[in-house]
C-alpha positions in Angstrom: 0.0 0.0 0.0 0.7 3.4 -0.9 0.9 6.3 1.5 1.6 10.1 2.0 1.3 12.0 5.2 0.5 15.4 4.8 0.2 18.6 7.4 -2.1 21.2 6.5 -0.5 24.2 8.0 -0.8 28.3 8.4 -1.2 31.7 10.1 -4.2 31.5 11.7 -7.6 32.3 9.5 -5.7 32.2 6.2 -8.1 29.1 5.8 -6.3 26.2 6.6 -9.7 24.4 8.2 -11.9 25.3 5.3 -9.5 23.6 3.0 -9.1 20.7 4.9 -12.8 20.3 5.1 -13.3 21.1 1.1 -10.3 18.6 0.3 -12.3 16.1 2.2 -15.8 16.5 0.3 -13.7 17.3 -3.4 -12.3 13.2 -2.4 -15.5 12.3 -1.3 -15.1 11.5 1.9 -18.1 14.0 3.1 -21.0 14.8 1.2 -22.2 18.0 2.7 -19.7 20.8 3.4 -18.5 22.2 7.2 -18.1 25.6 8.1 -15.9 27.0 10.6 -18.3 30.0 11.4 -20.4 27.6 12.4 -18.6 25.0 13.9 -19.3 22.1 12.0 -16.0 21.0 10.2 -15.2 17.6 11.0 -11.3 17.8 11.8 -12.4 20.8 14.6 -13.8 18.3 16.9 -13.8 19.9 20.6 -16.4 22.1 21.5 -13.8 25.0 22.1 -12.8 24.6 18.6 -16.4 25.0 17.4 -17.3 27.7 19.3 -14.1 29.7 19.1 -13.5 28.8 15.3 -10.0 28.2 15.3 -8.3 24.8 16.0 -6.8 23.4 19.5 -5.8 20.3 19.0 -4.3 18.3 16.0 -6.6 16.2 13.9 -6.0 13.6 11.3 -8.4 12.4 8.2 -7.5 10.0 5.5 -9.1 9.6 1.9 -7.2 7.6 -1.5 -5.9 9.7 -4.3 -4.6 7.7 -7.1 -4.1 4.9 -5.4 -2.8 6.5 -2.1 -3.6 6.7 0.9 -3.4 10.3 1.9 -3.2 11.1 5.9 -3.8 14.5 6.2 -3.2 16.2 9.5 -5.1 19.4 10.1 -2.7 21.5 12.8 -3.6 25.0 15.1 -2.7 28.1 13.2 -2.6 30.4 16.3 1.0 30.9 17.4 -0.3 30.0 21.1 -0.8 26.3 19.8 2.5 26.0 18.1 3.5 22.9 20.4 0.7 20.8 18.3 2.2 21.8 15.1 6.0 20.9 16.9 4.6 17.3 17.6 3.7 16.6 14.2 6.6 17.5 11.8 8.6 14.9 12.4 5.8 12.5 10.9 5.3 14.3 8.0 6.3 13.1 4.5 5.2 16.6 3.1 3.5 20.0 3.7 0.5 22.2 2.1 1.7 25.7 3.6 -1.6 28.1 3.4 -1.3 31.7 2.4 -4.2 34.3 2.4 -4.7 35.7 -0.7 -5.7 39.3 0.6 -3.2 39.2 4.0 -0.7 37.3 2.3 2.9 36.4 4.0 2.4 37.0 8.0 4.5 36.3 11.3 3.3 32.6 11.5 3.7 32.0 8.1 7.5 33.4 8.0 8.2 31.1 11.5 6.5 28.0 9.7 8.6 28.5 6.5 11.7 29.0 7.8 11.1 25.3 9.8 10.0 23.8 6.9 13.2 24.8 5.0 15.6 23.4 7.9 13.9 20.5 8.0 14.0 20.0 4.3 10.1 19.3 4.4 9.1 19.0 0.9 6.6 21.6 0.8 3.6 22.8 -1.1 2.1 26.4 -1.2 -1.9 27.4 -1.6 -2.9 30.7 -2.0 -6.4 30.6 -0.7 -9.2 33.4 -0.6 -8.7 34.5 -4.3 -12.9 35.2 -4.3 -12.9 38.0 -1.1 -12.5 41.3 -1.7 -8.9 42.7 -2.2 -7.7 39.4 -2.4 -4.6 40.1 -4.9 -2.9 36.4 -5.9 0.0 38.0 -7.7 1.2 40.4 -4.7 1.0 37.4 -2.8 3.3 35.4 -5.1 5.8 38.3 -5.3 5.2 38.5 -1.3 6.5 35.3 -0.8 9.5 35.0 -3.3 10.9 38.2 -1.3 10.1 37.2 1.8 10.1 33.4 2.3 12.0 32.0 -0.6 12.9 32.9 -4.0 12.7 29.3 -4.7 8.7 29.4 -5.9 6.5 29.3 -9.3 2.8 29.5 -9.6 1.5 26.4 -11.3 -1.7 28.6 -12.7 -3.1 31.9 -13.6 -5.9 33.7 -11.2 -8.5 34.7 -13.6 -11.5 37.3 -11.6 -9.4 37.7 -8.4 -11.3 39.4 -5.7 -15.1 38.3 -7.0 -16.9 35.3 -6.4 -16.2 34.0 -9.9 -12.6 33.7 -9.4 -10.7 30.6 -10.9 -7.4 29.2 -10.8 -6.4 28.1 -14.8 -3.7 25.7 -14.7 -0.2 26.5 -16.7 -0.3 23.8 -19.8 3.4 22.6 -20.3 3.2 24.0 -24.1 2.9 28.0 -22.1 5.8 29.1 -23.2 5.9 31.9 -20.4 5.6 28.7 -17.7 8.0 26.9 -19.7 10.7 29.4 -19.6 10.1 30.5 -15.6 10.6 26.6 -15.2 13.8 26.5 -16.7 14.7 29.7 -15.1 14.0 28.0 -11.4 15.2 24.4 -12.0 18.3 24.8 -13.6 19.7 26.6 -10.7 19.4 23.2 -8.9 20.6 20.4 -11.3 23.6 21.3 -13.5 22.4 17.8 -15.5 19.3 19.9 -16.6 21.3 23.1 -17.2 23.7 21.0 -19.4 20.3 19.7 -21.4 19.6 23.2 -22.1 22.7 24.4 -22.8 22.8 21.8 -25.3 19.5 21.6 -27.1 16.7 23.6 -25.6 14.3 21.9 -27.3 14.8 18.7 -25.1 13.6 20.3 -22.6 10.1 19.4 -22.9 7.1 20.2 -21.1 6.9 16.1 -19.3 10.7 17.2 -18.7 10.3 19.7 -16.9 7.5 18.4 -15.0 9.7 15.8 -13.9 12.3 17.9 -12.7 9.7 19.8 -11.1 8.4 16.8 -8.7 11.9 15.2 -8.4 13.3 19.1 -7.2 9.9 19.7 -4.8 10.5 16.2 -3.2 13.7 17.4 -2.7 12.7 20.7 -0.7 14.4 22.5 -3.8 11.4 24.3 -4.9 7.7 24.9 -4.0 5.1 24.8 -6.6 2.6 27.3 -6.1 -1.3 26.6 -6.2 -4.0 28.8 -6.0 -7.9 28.8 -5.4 -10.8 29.1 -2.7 -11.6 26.5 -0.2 -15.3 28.3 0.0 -15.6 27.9 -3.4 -13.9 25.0 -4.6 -11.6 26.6 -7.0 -8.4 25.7 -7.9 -8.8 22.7 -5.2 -8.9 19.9 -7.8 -5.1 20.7 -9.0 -4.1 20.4 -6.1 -5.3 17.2 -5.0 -3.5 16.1 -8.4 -0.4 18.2 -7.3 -0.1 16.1 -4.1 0.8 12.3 -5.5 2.4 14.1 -8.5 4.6 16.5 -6.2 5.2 15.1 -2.7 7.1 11.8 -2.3 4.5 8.6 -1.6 6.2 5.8 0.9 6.1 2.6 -0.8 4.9 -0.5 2.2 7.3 -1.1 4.4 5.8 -3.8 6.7 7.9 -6.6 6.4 10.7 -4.7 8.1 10.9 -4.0 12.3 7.8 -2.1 13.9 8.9 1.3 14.9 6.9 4.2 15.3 6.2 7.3 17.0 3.8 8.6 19.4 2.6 12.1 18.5 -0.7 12.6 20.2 -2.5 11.3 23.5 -6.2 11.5 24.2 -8.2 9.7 27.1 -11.1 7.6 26.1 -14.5 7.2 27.6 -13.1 5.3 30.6 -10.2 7.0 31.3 -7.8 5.3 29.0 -5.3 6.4 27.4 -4.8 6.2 23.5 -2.2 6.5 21.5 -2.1 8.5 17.9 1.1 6.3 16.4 2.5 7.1 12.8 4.3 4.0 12.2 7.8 4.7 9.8 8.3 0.0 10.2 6.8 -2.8 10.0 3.4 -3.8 11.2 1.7 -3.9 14.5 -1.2 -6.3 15.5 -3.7 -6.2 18.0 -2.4 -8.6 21.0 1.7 -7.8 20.0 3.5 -6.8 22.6 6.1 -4.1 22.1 8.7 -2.4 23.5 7.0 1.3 24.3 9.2 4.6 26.0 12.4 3.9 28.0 12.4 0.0 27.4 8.4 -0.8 29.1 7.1 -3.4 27.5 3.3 -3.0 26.6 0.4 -5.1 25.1 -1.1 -4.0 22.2 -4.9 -4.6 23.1 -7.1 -2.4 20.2 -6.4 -0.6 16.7 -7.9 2.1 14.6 -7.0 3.5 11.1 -8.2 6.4 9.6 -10.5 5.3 6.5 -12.4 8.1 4.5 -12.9 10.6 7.0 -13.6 7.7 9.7 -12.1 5.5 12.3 -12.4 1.9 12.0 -11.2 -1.1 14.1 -8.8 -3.3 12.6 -6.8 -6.0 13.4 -2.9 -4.9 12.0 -1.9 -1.8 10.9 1.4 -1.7 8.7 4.1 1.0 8.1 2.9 4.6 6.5 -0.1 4.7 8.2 -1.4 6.6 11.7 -3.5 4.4 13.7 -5.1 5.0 17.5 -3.6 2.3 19.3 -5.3 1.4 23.1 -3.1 -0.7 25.7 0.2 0.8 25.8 -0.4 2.5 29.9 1.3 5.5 30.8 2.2 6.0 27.1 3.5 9.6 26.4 4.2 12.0 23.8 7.5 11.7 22.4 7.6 7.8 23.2 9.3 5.4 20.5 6.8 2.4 20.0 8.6 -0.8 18.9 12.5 0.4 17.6 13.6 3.5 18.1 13.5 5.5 15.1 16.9 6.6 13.5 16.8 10.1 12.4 19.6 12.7 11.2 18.5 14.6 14.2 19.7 16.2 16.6 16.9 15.9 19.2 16.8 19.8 19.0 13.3 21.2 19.4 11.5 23.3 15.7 10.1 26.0 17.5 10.9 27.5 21.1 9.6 26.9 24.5 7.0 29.2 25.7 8.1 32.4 27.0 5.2 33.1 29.6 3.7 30.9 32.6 1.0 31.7 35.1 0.0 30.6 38.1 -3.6 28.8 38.3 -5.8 29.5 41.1 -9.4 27.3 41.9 -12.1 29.6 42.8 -13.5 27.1 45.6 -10.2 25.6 47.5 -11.7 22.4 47.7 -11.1 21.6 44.4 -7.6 21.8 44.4 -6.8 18.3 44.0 -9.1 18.2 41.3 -7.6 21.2 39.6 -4.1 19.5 39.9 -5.1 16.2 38.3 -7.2 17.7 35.3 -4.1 19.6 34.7 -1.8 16.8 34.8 -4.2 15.3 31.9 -3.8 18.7 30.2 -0.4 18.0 30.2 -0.1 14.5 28.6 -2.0 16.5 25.7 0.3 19.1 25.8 3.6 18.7 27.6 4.9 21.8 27.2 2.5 23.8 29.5 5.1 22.5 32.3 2.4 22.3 35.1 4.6 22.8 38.3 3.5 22.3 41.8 5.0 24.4 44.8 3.4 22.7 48.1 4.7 25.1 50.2 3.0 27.9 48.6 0.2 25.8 47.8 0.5 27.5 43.9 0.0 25.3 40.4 1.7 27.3 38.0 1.8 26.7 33.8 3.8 27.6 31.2 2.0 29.7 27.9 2.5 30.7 24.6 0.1 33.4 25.0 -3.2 34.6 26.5 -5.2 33.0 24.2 -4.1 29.6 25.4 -5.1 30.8 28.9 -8.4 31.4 27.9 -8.8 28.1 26.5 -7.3 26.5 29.3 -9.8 28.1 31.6 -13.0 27.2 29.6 -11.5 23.6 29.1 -11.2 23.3 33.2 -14.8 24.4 33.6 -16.6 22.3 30.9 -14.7 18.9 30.6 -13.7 18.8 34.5 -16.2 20.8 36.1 -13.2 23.1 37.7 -13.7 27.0 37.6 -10.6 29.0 38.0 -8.8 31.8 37.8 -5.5 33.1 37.1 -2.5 35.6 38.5 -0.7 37.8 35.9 1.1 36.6 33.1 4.8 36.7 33.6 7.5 35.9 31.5 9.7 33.0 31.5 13.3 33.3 31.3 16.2 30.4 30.6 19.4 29.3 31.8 22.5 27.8 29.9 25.4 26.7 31.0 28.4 28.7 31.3 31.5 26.2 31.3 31.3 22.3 32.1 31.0 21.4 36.3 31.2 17.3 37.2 30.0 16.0 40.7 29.6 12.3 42.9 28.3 11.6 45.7 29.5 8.1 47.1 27.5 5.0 48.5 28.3 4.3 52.0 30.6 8.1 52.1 29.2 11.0 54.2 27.3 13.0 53.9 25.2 10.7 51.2 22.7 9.8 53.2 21.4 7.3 49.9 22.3 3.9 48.9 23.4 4.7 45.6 26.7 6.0 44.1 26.2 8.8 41.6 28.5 10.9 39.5 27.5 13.4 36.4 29.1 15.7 34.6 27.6 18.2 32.8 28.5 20.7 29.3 27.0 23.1 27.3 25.9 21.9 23.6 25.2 24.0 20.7 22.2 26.4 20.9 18.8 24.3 20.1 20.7 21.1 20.0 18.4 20.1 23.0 19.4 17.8 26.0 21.5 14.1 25.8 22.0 12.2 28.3 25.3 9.7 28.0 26.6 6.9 29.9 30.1 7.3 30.4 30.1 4.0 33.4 29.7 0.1 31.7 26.1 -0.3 31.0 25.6 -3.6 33.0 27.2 -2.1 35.9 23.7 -1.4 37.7 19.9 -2.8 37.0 18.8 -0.9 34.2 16.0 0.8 35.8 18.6 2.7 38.2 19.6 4.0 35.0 16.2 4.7 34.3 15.7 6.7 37.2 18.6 8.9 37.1 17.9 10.0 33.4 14.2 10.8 34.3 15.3 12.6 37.0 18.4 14.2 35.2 15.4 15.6 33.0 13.1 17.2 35.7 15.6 18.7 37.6 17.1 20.9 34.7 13.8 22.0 34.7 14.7 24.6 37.5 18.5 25.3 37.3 20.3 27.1 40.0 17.8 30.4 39.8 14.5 28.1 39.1 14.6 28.2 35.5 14.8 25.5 32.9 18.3 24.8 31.4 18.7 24.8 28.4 21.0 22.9 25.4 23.1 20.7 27.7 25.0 17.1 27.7 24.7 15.5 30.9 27.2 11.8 31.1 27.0 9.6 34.0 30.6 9.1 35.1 30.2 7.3 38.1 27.4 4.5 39.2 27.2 1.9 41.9 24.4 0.3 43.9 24.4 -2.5 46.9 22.6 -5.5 46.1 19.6 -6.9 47.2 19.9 -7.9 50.8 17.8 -10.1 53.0 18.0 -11.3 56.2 18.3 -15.4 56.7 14.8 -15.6 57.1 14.2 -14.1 53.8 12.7 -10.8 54.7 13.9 -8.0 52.5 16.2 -5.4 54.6 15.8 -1.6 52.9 18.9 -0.2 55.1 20.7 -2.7 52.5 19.7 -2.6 49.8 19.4 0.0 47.0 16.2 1.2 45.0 15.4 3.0 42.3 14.5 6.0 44.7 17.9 6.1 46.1 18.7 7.0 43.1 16.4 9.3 42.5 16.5 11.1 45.8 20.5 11.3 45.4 20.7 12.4 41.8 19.4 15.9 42.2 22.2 17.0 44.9 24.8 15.9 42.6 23.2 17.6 39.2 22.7 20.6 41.5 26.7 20.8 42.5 27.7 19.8 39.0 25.8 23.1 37.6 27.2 25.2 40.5 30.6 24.5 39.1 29.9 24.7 35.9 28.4 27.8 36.5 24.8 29.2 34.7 23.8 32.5 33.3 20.2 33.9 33.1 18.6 34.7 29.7 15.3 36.5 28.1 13.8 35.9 25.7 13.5 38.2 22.6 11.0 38.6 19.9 11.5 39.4 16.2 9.1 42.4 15.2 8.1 44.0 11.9 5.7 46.9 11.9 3.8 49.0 9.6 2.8 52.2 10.2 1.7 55.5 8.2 4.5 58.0 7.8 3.8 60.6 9.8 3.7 58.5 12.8 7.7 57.5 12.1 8.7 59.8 14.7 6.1 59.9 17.4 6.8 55.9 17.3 10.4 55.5 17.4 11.2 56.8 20.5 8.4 54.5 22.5 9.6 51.5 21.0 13.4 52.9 22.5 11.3 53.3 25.8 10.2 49.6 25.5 13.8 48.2 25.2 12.8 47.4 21.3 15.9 47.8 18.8 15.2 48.7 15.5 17.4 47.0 12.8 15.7 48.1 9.3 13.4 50.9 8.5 12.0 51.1 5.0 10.3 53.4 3.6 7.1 51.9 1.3 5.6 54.3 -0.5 3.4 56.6 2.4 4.6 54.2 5.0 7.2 52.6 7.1 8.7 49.6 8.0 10.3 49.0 10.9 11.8 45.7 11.7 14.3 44.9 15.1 14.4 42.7 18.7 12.1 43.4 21.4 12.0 41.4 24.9 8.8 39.1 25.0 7.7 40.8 28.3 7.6 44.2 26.3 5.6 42.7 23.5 2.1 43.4 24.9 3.1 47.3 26.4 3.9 47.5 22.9 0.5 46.1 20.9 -1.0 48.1 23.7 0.7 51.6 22.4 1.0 51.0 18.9 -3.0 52.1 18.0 -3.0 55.3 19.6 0.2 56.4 17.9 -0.5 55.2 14.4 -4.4 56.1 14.7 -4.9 52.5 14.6 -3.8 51.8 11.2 -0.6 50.2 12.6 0.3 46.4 11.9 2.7 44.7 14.4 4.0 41.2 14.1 6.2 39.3 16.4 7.4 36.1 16.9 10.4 34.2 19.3 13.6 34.6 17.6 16.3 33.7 20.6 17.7 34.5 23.7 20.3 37.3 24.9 22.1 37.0 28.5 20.0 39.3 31.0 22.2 42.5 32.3 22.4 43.0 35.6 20.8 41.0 38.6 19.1 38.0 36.5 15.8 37.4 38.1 15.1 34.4 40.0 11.9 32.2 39.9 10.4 31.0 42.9 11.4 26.9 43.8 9.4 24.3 45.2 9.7 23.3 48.1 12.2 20.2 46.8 15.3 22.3 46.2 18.0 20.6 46.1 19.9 23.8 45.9 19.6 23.9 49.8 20.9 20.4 50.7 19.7 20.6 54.1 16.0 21.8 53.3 15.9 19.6 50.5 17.0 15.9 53.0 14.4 17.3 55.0 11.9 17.4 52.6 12.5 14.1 51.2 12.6 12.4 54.5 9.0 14.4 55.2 7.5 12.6 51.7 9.5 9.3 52.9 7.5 9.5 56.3 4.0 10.3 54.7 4.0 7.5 52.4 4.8 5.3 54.9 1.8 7.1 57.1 -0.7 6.7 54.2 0.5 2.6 53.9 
């Protein structure tokens, strides 16, 4: 069997829904159109999504072009939601990139694009809308050759743009005006072609160039451009045609090992969770048991594939495909599913962490509890809202991409879990890299250890966005592998607050020491804890020695800092400048265009809102600001420091005593 995965993806409202939903009824999957006014498209499931009109959560449909089984995953436009969008790029085997025909190239779009070309995604572009008012196709196609990639070439002509007759003609291959702008693009790639030409034009034929054409856009060369209307259907059939034709289609590959990935978790009706797995190897049946995560081994007990627009049960489902598989437990995002899947990368993240958290407060203290476990659900949806717990000031706090995702966290508390809350103000959320590299042990049986458990790290700064590794540098049978186990897992949460509380960033952390006592028992055959180690030992012990190991290496604190373009009327030039110099913002271009300007530079992120919150008054509300992460800088001055909870192993003493107080109360509650 034949397949191609596909991500729909987009600024939000350029249309990326609508075109999903009128891909599905052009295949005939559904026979009566959604809308997203009024909630009714099939991929925008949750009843936030319906009501608020823009999508939350990832969604997958399948239909058969040609032969092929197309998986198309429908992905959250709004920059808040860019962690669903993170989770599936790694599955895809190509990209429709969605452009509005009348706003053309925005922030999200430049962010996505940028992605897409690092990860060599082979990448489609549609420029939707050409029916609404103002809606100008070839601005937009200029747009994006100066400001995404010169590498582009529209595969039609717009015919009635900005009416509700407009049409998308394809480009026959006897144009001679497409012909030539073909050449023009794909002899800059292949010096075999250029040769051709160079030789005998005439071989260049329209099926030549064609070829080249796929072969170059499955190569992340170039980026055919379509255009059309998702309201209206045009210009949608060629490019359902240009998908088979233009991306690359994975051939079966079930015979080989399973290994997949998981890229989405959801409970079902009784609590359980289930897996959305796109399997890259092999086949997986329903009773198989596979290795799932860090080595857990997990029965496969139910299957779905996506079929037409639907779910169905099945019995296998092979390589290629995305299926929702049930029985693999505590099954997380992230989480390898058979072999682990051997990639050219570097496990460094596509888009960056979010820049804000919050602290979440119940309106009735009573449900507390229930607050902290619907948000730990939240979380296997989406990991990266970081929900941290500080029992001594009795605070949940999360991390945000915006205030939009607050809002949506809020109403999803009060309708799916019944909890009504509130929240503090947003602050921002600042990093910490390493400095130098710092190493530490801490000895079994050696004061002051305390634990039954030897462990020694050393830790180093990596390259910026290269992520975290963990190494072993000690003989892997040297110790049970689930000691091993726990020291990487808790290697992982305590970088999450470095030595100032915040989350370290781009660091290799190798094990260089490791020892354990065996299991001990008196003659009688009862089992003696003083003795013995655990996995908690190592646990307990491995956050005073990653705590010294930092202190040595030493950390700095950074900010982070947004990208900004703006647009504003001429005369405003001056009045704005010198509030975006009160607002730490630093232009680096300004352009004139005709009677306006553009001004592009850095901002901090926790200016970003003081500035959308300006910006109308001066410009009499015809300004247009954009922003999106671009990096970090080192903080000047006293860095700020983010409160801890009460677990720090930064105070050694404080932190024994806390451990030995959670020891004690589980022991209480057995």
């Amino acid at each position: 069997m034949k397949t191609l995965n596909i991500g729909i993806l987009a600024h939000v409202d350029a249309g990326k829904t609508s075109l999903t939903e009128r891909l599905l009824h052009a295949v005939g999957v559904i026979d009566d159109l959604g809308s997203v006014d009024d909630g009714t498209t099939r991929t925008d499931s949750m009843a936030l999504e319906r009501q608020r009109g823009i999508t939350i959560r990832s969604a997958v449909a399948s239909f058969v072009v040609d032969g092929v089984t197309v998986n198309l995953i429908d992905t959250p436009g709004h920059p808040d939601f860019i962690a669903e969008v993170e989770r599936v790029l790694d599955l895809l085997d190509g990209v429709v990139l969605v452009v509005s025909a009348v706003e053309g190239v925005q922030a999200q779009t430049r962010v996505l694009m940028r992605t897409l070309q690092r990860l060599r995604l082979p990448t489609l572009i549609f420029i939707n809308k050409i029916d609404r008012a103002s809606a100008d196709p070839d601005r937009v196609l200029r747009d994006l050759a100066a400001r995404l990639t010169p590498a582009v070439v529209a595969t039609g002509a717009v015919h009635g743009a900005g009416t509700p007759a407009a049409r998308c003609v394809p480009h026959s291959d006897t144009d001679p005006g497409f012909t030539r702008r073909l050449v023009d693009l794909l002899t800059a790639h292949d010096d075999a072609l250029l040769t051709e030409y160079v030789e005998d034009e005439r071989r260049l034929t329209g099926r030549r160039l064609r070829q080249a054409l796929a072969a170059q856009t499955r190569q992340a060369l170039v980026h055919p451009v379509f255009a059309g209307s998702a309201i209206t259907g045009a210009g949608v059939a060629p490019l359902i045609a240009g998908l088979t034709e233009l991306l690359p289609v994975a051939e079966d590959g079930a015979d080989g090992p399973t290994c997949g990935t998981v890229f989405k978790v959801q409970r079902g009706p009784s609590g359980e969770r289930i897996a959305y797995v796109r399997l890259f190897g092999g086949t997986v049946r329903v009773r198989d048991r596979l290795p799932v995560g860090a080595g857990r081994l997990a029965t496969v007990t139910g299957i779905e594939v996506f079929d037409r627009g639907a779910t169905v049960r099945d019995d296998a489902v092979g390589a290629g495909r995305i299926a929702l598989v049930r029985g693999l437990g505590d099954v997380r995002i992230g989480d390898p599913v058979g072999a682990a899947r051997r990639t050219g990368s570097t496990g460094g993240r596509h888009f960056a962490l979010p820049t804000l958290e919050t602290v979440v407060v119940p309106e009735r203290e009573a449900d507390r509890g229930a607050l902290h476990a619907a948000l730990s659900q939240l979380a296997e949806q989406d990991p990266l809202i970081n929900v941290r717990v500080d029992e001594t000031r009795r605070e949940i706090t999360v991390s945000l991409y915006g205030e939009v995702q607050k809002e949506v966290i809020q109403a999803t508390l009060a309708e799916e879990y019944g909890v009504a809350v509130g929240f503090r103000e947003t602050t921002t959320v600042y990093v910490e890299r390493l400095v130098g590299t710092g190493a530490a042990v801490e000895l079994i049986g050696v004061a002051p250890n305390p634990f039954l458990a030897t462990v020694g790290l050393r830790v180093a700064p990596t390259a910026t966005g290269s992520g975290f590794r963990f190494r072993l540098g000690v003989e892997l049978g040297s110790m049970p592998p689930a000691f091993f186990t726990a020291v990487e897992e808790t290697v992982r949460a305590t970088l999450r607050q470095g030595l100032r509380g915040w989350q370290v960033l781009d660091c290799e952390v190798t094990m260089t020491h490791a020892g354990y006592w065996a299991r001990q028992s008196h003659s009688h055959g009862t089992f003696d804890k003083s003795m013995s180690s655990t996995a908690g030992d190592f646990r307990n012990l491995t956050p005073l020695v990653l705590v010294e190991a930092l202190r040595r290496a030493g950390t700095r604190v950074e900010e982070p800092m947004h990208r900004f373009r703006l647009e504003i009327p001429g005369d405003t030039l001056s009045a704005v400048l010198p509030v975006l110099a009160r607002l730490d913002a630093v232009p680096h271009a300004t352009l004139a265009r005709g009677s306006s300007y553009v001004v592009e530079g850095d901002v901090p992120a926790r200016r970003v809102h003081a500035v959308q919150q300006r910006l109308p008054t001066l410009t009499r509300g015809e300004g247009i600001f954009e922003s999106t992460f671009d990096h970090h800088r080192p903080v000047h001055g006293e860095p700020p420091t983010r409160p801890r909870t009460d677990h720090d192993p930064t105070d050694r003493k404080e932190y024994l005593l806390a451990v030995a107080r959670r020891v004690t109360a589980r022991r209480g509650e057995r």
